[in-house]
C-alpha positions in Angstrom: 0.0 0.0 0.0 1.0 3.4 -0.9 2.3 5.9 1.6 3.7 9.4 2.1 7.2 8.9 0.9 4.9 7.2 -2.6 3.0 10.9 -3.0 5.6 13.1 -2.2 7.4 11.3 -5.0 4.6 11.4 -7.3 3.5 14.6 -7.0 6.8 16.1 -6.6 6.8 17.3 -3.4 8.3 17.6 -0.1 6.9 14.4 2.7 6.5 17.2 5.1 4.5 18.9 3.1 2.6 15.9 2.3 2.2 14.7 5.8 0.7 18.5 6.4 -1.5 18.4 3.9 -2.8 14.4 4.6 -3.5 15.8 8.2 -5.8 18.7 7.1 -2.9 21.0 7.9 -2.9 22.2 4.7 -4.1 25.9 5.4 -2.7 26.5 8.5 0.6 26.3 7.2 -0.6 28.3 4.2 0.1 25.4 1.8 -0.8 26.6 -2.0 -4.7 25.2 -3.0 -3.2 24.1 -5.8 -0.7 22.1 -4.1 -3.2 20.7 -1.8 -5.1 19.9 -4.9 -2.9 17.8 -6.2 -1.4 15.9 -3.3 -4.9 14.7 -2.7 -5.6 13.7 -6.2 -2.2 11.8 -5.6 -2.9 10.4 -2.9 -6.4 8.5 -4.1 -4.6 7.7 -7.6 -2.4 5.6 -4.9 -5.5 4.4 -3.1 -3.9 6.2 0.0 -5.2 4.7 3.3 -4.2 6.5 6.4 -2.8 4.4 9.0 -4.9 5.3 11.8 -3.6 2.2 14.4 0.2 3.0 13.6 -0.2 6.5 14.5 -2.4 6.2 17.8 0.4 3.5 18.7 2.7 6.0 18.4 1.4 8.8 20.0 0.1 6.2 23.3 1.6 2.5 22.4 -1.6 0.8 23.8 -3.2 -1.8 21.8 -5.8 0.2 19.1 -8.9 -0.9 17.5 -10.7 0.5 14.3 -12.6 3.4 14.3 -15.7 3.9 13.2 -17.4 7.6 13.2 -20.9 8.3 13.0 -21.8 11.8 12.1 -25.0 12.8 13.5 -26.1 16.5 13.0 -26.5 19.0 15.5 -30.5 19.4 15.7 -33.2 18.3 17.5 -33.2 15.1 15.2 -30.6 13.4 17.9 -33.9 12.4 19.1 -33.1 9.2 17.0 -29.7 8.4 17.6 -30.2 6.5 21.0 -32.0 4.0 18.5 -29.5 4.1 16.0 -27.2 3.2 18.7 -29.0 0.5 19.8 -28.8 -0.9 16.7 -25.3 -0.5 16.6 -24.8 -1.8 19.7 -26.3 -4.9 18.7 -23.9 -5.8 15.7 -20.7 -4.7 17.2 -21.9 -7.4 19.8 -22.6 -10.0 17.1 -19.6 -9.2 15.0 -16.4 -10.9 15.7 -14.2 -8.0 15.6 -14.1 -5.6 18.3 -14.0 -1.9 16.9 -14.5 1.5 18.9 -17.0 4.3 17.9 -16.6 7.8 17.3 -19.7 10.0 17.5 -18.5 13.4 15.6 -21.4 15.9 15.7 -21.7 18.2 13.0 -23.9 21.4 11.9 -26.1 21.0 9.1 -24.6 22.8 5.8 -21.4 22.9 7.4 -20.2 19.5 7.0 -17.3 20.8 4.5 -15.8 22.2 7.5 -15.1 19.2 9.3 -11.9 18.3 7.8 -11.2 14.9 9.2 -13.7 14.0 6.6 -11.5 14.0 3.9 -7.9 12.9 5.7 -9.2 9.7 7.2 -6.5 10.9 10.5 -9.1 9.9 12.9 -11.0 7.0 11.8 -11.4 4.2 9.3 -14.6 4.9 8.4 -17.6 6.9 8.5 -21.7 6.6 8.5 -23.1 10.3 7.6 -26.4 10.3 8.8 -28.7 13.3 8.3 -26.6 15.5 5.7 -28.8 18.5 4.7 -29.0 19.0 0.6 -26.0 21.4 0.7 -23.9 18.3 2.7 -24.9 15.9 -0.1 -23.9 18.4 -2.8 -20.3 18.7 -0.8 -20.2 15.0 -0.7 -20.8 14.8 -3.8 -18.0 16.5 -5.6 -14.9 15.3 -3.2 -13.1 12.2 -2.7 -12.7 11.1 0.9 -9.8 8.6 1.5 -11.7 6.5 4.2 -15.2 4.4 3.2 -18.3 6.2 4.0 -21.7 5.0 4.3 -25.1 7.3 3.7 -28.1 6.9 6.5 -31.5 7.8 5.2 -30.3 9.0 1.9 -29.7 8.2 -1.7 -26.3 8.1 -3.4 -24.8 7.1 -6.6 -21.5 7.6 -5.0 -21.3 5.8 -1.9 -22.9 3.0 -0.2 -26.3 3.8 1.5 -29.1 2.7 4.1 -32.5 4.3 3.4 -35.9 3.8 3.6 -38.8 4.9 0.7 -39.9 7.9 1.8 -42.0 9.3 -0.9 -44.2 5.5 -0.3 -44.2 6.1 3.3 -45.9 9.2 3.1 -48.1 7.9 0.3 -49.5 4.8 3.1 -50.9 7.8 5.3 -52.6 9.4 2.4 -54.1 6.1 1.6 -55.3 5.7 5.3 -56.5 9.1 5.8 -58.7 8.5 2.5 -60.0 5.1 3.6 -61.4 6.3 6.6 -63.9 8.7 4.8 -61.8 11.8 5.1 -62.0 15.2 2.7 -59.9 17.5 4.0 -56.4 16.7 5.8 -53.4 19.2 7.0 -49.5 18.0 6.9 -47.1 19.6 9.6 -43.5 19.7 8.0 -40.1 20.3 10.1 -38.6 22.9 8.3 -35.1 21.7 7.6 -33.3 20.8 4.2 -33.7 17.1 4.0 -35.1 14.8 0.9 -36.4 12.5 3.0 -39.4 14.6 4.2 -39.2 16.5 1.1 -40.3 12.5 -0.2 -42.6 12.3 2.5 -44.9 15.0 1.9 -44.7 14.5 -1.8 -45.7 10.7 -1.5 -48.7 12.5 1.2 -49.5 15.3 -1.7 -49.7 13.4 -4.9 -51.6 10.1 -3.7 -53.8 12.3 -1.9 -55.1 14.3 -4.5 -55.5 11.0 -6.4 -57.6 9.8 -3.9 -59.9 13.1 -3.7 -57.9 14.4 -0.1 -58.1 18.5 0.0 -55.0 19.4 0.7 -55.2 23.4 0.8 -51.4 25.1 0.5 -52.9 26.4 4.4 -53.0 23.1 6.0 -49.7 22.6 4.6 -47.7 24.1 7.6 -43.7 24.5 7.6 -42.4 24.9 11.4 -39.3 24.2 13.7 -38.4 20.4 14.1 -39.4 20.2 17.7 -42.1 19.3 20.0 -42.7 23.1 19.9 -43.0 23.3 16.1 -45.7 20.3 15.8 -47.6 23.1 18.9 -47.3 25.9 16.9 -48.6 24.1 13.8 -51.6 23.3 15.0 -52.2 27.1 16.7 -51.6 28.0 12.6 -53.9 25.7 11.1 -56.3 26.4 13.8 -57.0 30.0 13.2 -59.3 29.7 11.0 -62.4 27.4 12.6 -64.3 26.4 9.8 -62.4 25.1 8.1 -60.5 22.3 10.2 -58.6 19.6 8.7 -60.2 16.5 9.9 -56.9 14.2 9.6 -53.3 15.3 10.0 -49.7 13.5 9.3 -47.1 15.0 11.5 -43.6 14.5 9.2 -42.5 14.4 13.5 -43.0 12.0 16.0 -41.5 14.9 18.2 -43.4 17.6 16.3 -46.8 15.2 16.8 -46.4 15.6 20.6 -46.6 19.1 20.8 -49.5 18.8 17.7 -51.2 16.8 20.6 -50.9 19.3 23.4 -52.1 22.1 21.1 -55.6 19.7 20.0 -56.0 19.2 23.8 -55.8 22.7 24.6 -58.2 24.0 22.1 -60.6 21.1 23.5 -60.3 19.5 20.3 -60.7 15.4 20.8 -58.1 13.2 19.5 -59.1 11.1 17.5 -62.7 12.3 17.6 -62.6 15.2 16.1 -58.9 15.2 14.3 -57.5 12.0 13.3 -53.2 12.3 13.4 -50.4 10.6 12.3 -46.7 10.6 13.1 -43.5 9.4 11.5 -40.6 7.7 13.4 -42.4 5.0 15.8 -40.2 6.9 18.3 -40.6 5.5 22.2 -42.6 8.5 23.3 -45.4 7.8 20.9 -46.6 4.8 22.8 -47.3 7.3 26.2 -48.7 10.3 24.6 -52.3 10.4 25.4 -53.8 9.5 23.4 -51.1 7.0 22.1 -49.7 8.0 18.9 -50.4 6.3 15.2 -47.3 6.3 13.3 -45.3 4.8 10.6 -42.4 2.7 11.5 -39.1 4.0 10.6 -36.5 0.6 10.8 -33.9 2.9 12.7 -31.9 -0.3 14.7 -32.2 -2.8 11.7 -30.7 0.2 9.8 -27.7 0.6 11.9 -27.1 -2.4 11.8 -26.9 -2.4 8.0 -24.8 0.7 7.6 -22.2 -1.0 9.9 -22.2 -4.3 7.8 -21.8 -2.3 4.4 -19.4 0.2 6.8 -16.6 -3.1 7.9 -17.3 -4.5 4.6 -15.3 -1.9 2.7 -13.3 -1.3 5.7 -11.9 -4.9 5.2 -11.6 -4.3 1.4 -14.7 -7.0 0.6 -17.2 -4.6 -1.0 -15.7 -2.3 -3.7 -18.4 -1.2 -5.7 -21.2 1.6 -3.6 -24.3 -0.7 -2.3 -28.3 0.5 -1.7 -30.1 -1.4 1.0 -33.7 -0.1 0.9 -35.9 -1.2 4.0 -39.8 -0.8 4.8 -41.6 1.2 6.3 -44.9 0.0 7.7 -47.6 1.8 10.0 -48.3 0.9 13.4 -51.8 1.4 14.3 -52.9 2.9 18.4 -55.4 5.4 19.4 -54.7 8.9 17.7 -56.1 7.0 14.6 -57.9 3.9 13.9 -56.6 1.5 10.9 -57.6 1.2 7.1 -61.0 0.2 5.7 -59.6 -2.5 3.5 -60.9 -1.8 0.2 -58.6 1.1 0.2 -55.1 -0.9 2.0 -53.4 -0.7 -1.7 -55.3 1.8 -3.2 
């Protein structure tokens, strides 16, 4: 395998200026973009691979094990990652290697800024979970030297875990319209993400197929949060006659504060308003009423992003993989289940 003395050779450079460079150093020492340019391109014409172990030995001489990151963004979405980590959990306890786990938070549309990203110097691997638009278009155009794996996303590029959104949020459509209603709301987080951009497209399009109103008013945008879902429903409350009598929550977390807001305007779930969540988050089954919701496979994810993740790690997968999983809807009291002419409508 190829190593600094290799690129500085190759690209006609100093191996201190490599070694700067590899270790994201590059700017700090006011290294030349150009030069930076073209030690990296070097560097993955070499199929570079940091040697993370050799230099932690080094630096401490204990015994190292392979690192796996996990970058989780900085919003109120870390909601999920105590499942994620369940699921996690669960394979590094099946798997016969023993590796240790990084969590690197990161903001959303700033993941270009974390610069470990790209040198590999302080893990073997990565699982990017949650990248806005603006982070997949980053990812996109550069060439990381250490494997990375997407969670809930799409990429042509690397290997990925994901679900299909735009179907889930065509089930609750489906639902809503086999239980006889007309006129349904959507609450949206408001952050950049395709997957709920899917989700309320799947929602949209089958329910105007199915003869669902779906006014641009009942359509509300708010912060990701329990107080976002509250708000929402203060919004599409305003105006009294004319009340959505179903509404999907894109939230489990947003749905909890939808309920509080229903309860406080003496509005009776699932009475009066029928709603619907996304995640199958642990809360939902102690909200009161309990919460209907559809299923997001979180755990059984994980645990397939950390399979695809030690595959490449160990050089046995070379080509980017897709593993697509269901989502399904679990059925308790916020809203009753389909009327079965319309279950594949």
């Amino acid at each position: 395998m190829s190593g600094i003395k290799e690129i500085a050779e190759l690209a006609q450079v100093s191996r201190g200026t490599v070694s700067l460079v590899l270790n994201g150093k590059g700017d700090q020492y006011r290294i030349s973009s150009a030069t930076q340019e073209k030690i990296w391109n070097t560097a993955r014409l070499l199929n570079y691979q940091p040697n993370i172990s050799a230099r932690r030995l080094r630096s401490s001489g204990e015994s190292v094990l392979p690192i796996i990151a996990l970058f989780w963004s900085l919003d109120t979405r870390a909601v999920l990652i105590n499942r994620f980590l369940k699921g996690l959990q669960q394979s590094l306890r099946s798997n016969g290697q023993e590796y240790e786990v990084l969590i690197q938070p990161y903001v959303g549309n700033q993941l270009h800024e974390v610069r470990s990203l790209l040198t590999g110097t302080r893990f073997n691997g990565a699982i990017i979970a949650n990248p806005t638009e603006k982070d997949e278009r980053y990812l996109k155009e550069v060439n990381p030297l250490v494997p990375l794996v997407m969670y809930q996303r799409e990429s042509d590029k690397y290997a990925s875990v994901n679900v299909d959104s735009y179907a889930s949020g065509e089930q609750v459509a489906r639902l809503f319209a086999s239980r006889g209603h007309r006129r349904a709301g959507i609450i949206i987080p408001h952050v950049s993400s395709r997957a709920i951009h899917l989700r309320r497209l799947g929602f949209i399009d089958k329910g105007r197929e199915l003869g669902l109103e779906l006014e641009p008013r009942l359509q509300v945008r708010e912060d990701f949060s329990e107080q976002g879902g509250y708000q929402a429903i203060r919004r599409i409350l305003q105006e009294r006659e004319q009340w959505p009598t179903a509404i999907f929550a894109i939230s489990d977390q947003m749905s909890v504060g939808a309920l509080k807001a229903l309860h406080e305007a003496g509005i009776c779930v699932p009475d009066d308003i029928e709603l619907v969540g996304h995640d199958d988050d642990e809360v939902t089954r102690y909200t009161v009423p309990s919460l209907t919701t559809v299923h997001l496979p979180v755990e059984q994810m994980a645990e397939a992003c950390f399979g695809l993740l030690t595959e490449m790690m160990q050089h046995r997968l070379q080509e980017p993989v897709s593993r697509i999983f269901d989502t399904h809807l679990v059925f308790r009291q916020s809203c009753g289940p389909f009327h079965n002419e319309f279950r594949d409508a």
